[in-house]
C-alpha positions in Angstrom: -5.7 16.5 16.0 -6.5 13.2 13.8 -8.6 15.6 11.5 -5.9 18.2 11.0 -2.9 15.6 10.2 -5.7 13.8 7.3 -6.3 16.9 6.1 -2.7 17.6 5.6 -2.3 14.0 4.4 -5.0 15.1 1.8 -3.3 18.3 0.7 -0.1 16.4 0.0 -2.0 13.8 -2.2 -3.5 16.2 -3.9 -1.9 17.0 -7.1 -3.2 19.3 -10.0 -4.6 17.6 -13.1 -2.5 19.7 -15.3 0.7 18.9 -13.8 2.4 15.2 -14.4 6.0 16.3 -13.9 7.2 14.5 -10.3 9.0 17.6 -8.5 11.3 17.3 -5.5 8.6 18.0 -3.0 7.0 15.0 -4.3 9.9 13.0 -3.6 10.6 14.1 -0.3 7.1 13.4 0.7 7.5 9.9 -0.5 10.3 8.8 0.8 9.9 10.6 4.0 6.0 9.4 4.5 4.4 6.6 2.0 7.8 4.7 2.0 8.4 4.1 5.7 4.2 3.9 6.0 4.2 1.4 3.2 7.3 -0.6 5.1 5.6 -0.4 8.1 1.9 -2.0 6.2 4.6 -4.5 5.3 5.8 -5.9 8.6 2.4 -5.7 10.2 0.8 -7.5 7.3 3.7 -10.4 7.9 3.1 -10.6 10.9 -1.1 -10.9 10.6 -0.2 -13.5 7.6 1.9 -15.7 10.1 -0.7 -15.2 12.8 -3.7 -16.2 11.2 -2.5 -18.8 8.2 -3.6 -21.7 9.9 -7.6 -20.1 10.0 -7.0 -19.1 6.3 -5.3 -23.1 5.8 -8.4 -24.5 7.3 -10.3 -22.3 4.9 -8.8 -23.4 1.9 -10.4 -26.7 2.2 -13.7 -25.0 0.7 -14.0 -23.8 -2.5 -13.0 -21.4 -4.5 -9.7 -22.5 -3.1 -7.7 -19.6 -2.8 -7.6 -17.7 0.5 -4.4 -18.3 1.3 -2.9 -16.5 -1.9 -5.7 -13.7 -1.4 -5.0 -13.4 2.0 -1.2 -13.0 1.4 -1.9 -10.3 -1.5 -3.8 -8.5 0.5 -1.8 -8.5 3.6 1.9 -8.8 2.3 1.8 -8.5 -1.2 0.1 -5.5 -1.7 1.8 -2.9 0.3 5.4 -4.5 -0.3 4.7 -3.8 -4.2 3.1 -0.2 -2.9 6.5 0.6 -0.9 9.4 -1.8 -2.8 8.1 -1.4 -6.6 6.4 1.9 -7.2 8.9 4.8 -8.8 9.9 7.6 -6.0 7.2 10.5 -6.0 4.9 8.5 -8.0 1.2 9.9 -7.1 0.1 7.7 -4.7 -4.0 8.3 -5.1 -3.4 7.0 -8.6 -1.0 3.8 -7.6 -4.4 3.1 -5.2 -6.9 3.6 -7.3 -5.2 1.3 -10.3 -3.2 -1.6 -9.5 0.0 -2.6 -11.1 -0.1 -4.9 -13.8 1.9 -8.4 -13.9 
């Protein structure tokens, strides 16, 4: 079951080299999948962030400084920008293999 449903995930990521145009299909596959996916990555990754920012507080005090701001990016930040900021039917292999600039 699992391996049929991410082989069909796979088919729908796929999209041919040659073609760049964002059809309908596209769309509906968005915001029927990767958007509520993506919300859902979002409200999970809140919740993990709340849960555990005191461990990540405590290690802030050793260097490099920063875990709570990686630690948010990669639990909040990340897939709110992947669901709230990327254009409907944008390919999502490519938003995931390049991250957005700032």
């Amino acid at each position: 079951m699992i391996r049929h449903l991410l082989i069909c995930i796979l088919l729908v990521c796929a999209t041919p080299a040659q073609s760049e145009e964002i059809t309908l299909w596209d769309k509906a596959v968005d915001i029927g999948f990767f958007r509520p996916t993506g919300f859902l990555a979002t409200l999970l990754g809140a919740g993990a962030f709340a849960a555990m920012s005191p461990m990540a507080a405590v290690a802030t005090v050793f260097p490099p400084h920063d875990s709570i701001s990686a630690f948010a990016e990669t639990l909040v930040i990340k897939p709110a920008e992947f669901t709230f900021t990327r254009p409907v039917g944008a390919p999502v292999v490519r938003w995931l293999a390049v991250p957005p600039a700032r």
